[in-house]
N, C-alpha and C positions, 0 to 999 in steps of 0.2 A: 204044823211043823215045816213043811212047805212053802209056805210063804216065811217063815222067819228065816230058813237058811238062803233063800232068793235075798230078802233084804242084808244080810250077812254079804253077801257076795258083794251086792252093789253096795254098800256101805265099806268095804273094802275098796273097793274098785278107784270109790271117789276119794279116800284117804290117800292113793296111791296115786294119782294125780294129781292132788294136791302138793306131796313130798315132792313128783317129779318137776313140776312147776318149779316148787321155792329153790331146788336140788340147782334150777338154770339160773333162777336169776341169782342165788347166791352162789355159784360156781365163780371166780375169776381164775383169769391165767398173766402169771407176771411173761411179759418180754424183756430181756435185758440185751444190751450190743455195743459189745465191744469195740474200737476202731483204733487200726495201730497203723504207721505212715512210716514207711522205708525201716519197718521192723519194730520199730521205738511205737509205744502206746500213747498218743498222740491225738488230738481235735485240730492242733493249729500247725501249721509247721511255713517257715521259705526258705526258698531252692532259689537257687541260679536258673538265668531264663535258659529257657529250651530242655533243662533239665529233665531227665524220666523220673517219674516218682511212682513208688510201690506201693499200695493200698489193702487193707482186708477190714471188712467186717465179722464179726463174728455173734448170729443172732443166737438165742438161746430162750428155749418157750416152757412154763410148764404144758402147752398142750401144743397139736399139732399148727402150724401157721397157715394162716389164708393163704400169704401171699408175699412176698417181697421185691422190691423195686428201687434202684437207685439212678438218681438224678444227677447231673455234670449241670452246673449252674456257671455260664459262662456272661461276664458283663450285663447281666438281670435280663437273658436268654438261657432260658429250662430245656434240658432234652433228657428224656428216659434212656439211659442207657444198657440197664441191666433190669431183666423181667422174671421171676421163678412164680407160676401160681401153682399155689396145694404144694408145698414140697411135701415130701414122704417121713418128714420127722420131725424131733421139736425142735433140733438146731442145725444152722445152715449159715455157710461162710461162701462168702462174696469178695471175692479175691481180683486183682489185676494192678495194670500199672495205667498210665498217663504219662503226655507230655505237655510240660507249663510253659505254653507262650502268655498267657497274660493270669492273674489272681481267678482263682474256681472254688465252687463248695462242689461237695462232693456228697449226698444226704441220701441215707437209703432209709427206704420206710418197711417197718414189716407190719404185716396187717396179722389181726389171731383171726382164728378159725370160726369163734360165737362173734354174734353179734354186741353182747354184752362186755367184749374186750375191746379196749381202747386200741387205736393204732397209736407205734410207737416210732418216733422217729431217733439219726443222728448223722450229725452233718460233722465233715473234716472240712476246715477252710487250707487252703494251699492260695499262698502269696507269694510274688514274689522278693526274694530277700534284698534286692539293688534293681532300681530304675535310673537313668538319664534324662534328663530333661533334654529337651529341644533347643539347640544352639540361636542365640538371640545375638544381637550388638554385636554384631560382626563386622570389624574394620580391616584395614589393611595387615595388621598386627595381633590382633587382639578380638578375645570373643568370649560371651558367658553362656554359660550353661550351669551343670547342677547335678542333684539327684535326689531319690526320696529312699531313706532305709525301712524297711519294714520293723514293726515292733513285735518284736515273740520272745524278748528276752536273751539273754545271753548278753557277753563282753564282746564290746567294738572298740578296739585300739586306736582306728585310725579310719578314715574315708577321705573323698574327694574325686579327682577324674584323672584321666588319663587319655593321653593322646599323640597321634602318629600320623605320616604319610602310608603306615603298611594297616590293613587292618585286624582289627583281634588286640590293638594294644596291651601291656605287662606293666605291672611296678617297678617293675626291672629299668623302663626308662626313666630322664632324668625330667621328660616332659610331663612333671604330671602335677596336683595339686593336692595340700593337705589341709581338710576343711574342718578338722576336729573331730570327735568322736561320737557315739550315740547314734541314735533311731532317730527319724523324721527327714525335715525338709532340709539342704545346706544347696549353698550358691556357690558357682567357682568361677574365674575367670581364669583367661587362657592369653600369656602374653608370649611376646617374644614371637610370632609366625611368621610365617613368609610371604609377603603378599600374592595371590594368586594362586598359592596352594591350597588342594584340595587334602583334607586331614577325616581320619578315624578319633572318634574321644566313648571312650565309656567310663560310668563310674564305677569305683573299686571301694570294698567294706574288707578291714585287715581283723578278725577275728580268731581268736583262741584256737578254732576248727581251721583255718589257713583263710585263703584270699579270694573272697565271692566277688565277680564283678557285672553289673549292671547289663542292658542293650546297647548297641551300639547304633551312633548318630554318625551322619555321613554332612559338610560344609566345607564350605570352600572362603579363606579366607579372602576379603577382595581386591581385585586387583586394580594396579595404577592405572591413570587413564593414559593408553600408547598414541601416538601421533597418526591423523588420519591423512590418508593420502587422497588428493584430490583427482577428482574423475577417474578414479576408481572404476568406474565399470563403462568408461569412454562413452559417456550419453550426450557427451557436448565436443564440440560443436555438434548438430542434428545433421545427419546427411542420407542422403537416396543412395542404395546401394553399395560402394565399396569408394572410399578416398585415400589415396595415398602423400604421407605428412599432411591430416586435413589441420587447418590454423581459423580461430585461433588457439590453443591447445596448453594447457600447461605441463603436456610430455612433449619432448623432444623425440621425432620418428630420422632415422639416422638408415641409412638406406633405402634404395629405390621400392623395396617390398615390404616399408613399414609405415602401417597406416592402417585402417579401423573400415568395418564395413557392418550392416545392419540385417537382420533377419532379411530372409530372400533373397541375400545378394547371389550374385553369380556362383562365388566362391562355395555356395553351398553347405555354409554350416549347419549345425544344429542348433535350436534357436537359443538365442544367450540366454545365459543361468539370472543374468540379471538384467533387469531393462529389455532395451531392444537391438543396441549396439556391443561388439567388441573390440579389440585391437588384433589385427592381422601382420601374420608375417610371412613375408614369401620370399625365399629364398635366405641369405643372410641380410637378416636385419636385425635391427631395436628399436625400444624406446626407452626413456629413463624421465627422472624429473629428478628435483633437490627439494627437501623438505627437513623442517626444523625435529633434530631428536631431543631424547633426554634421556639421562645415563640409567641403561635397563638392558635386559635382555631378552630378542625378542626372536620370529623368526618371519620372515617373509612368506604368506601364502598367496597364490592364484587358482584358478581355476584355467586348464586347460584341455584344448582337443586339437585330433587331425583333422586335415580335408581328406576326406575318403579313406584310402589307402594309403595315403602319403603319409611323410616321417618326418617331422623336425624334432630337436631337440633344442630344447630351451635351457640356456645358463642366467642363474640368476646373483646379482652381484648388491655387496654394500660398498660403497665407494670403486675401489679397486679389486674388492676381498670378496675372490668367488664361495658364495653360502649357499650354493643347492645347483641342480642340475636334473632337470628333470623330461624325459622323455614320454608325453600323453599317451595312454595305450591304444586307444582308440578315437572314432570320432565322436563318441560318447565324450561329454563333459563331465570333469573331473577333478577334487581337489586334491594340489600339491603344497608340501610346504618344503622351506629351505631348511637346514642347519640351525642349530641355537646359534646368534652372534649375539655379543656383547655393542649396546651402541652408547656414543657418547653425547654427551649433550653438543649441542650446535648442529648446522646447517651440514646434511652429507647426500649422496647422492644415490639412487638406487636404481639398477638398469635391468633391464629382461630382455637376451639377445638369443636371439635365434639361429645357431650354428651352422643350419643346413647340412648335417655332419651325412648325410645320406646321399648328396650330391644331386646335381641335375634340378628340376623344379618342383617344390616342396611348400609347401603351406601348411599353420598353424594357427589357431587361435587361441588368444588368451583374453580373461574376465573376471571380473571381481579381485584386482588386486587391493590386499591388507596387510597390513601391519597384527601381530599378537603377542600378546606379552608370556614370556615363559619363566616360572619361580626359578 
């Protein structure tokens, strides 16, 4: 009797081991998850760049979950950003926001609790809804660029670009392009510019929900070629030390303290911003030269400094027509520029005279004179 109720037991024992076995491998647990994107229940969605965008997952398990984790997939660069292991129930939301500078998935995995359950994933993709191309063929006038619309559906009226001297441009200006309607790639050119100016352009998508527009591209349209002034930065004639009127010269030095001297001279500058020589003035003087223009507007710059502690002021002139005036703060080297003037075509003349408005004996130097063009 004894031995049959022992075999009873273990004959139990092993039937019950057997159920518990089949009980795991035929046990599953569904995961199901949800995923909604600035509230709207959503996988794909695009935003305006820079845009905050709001996110939740919401898992949901018949048993408890391993584990959950979601991943920021930025330019096929992964990073875990959100980690829960063993949470304490079968369902568990994963909530936050983002900010979209460039197209992201956003993919959170929940692992189950048995080994026997699959892990489950689900990814939100965020795009952006308007991009800008990169400004190309860029002339004096004129320049292309572009943009790409993302495709997620919905009505587009209208696209193209837009563009400004202020940045953040609006459809509200008259500068802007209309490249037809839809999703994808469209080209635009940009006519009518100023030569020389530096312009803002983004592109713009006009849709049902109101007016998304693109990143903004920063170019300068190009400018005319301005007239160069000769010895420029007085390296000719070569001289030792300090020469006053040195010849032969294509500036004219016009009193006894106008004339050029080279690093080390006596006069003690600091050493020219260009080359190895300057033009000096000491006391009231100038120098001027005539060179050929063309009808633009432009503005006379130098680089100038004191001797020591001393003071001149330098006037600077187009023909007759005083354009700037400028007083070096120090003996540090420094650039000034004149007044916008208007110049005409033909042969005109341009002077830099040194007032000695401080009186008694005064020294200044100047270098790197230019010409620039201003829109």
């Amino acid at each position: 009797m004894k031995n049959r109720i022992v075999y009873f037991l273990s004959f139990f024992a092993f039937i019950s081991l057997l159920l518990i076995g089949c009980d795991d491998q035929e046990e599953s647990s569904v995961i199901t998850i949800d995923s909604s994107i600035n509230g709207a229940v959503l996988d794909e969605v695009a935003v305006e760049l820079n845009s905050l965008v709001t996110y939740e997952f919401d898992v949901q398990s018949t048993e408890k979950l391993g584990k959950i984790e979601l991943i920021k997939t930025v330019n096929g660069v992964s990073n875990n950003i959100y980690v829960v292991g063993y949470p304490t129930s079968t369902g568990e939301k994963v909530a936050g926001s983002v900010e979209v500078t460039s197209e992201m998935q956003l993919t959170l995995i929940a692992y189950g609790n048995k080994k026997t359950v699959s892990d489950n994933t689900k990814t939100i993709t965020i795009k952006i809804f308007a991009t800008t191309n990169p400004v190309t063929e860029i002339t004096l006038t004129s320049a292309k660029t572009g943009g790409v619309i993302a495709d997620v559906g919905g009505t587009i009226t209208s696209r193209g670009v837009v563009w400004s001297t202020n940045p953040l441009p609006t459809i509200d200006l008259t500068s802007k392009t209309s490249d037809g309607t839809g999703t994808g790639a469209f080209v635009s050119t940009l006519t009518n510019l100023t030569p020389g100016q530096t312009y803002y352009v983004r592109s713009y998508v006009v849709t049902s929900a109101g007016v998304i527009y693109g990143n903004q591209q920063l170019f300068s349209a190009l400018a005319p070629p301005v007239p160069e002034i000769p010895n420029s930065g007085f390296e000719l004639p070569v001289i030792a030390g300090f020469v006053m009127n040195p010849q032969p010269n294509v500036w004219t030095f016009t009193g006894g303290g106008a004339g050029m001297q080279r690093n080390g001279s006596a006069f003690g500058a600091a050493t020219a911003p260009e080359g190895f020589q300057t033009a000096l003035f000491q006391q009231a003087a100038e120098i001027s030269q005539t060179i050929q223009f063309t009808n633009q507007k432009l503005v006379l710059s130098i680089m100038a400094a004191q001797r020591g502690s001393q003071g001149q002021t330098f006037e600077l002139y187009y023909d007759d027509t005083l354009i700037g005036k400028v007083t070096p703060a120090s003996s540090a080297w420094a650039t000034y520029v004149s007044d916008v003037f208007t110049a005409t075509a033909g042969p005109h003349k341009i002077t830099i005279k040194a007032t000695n408005a401080k009186g008694g004996d005064n020294s200044g130097f100047v270098d790197n004179v230019k010409l620039i063009y201003k829109p």
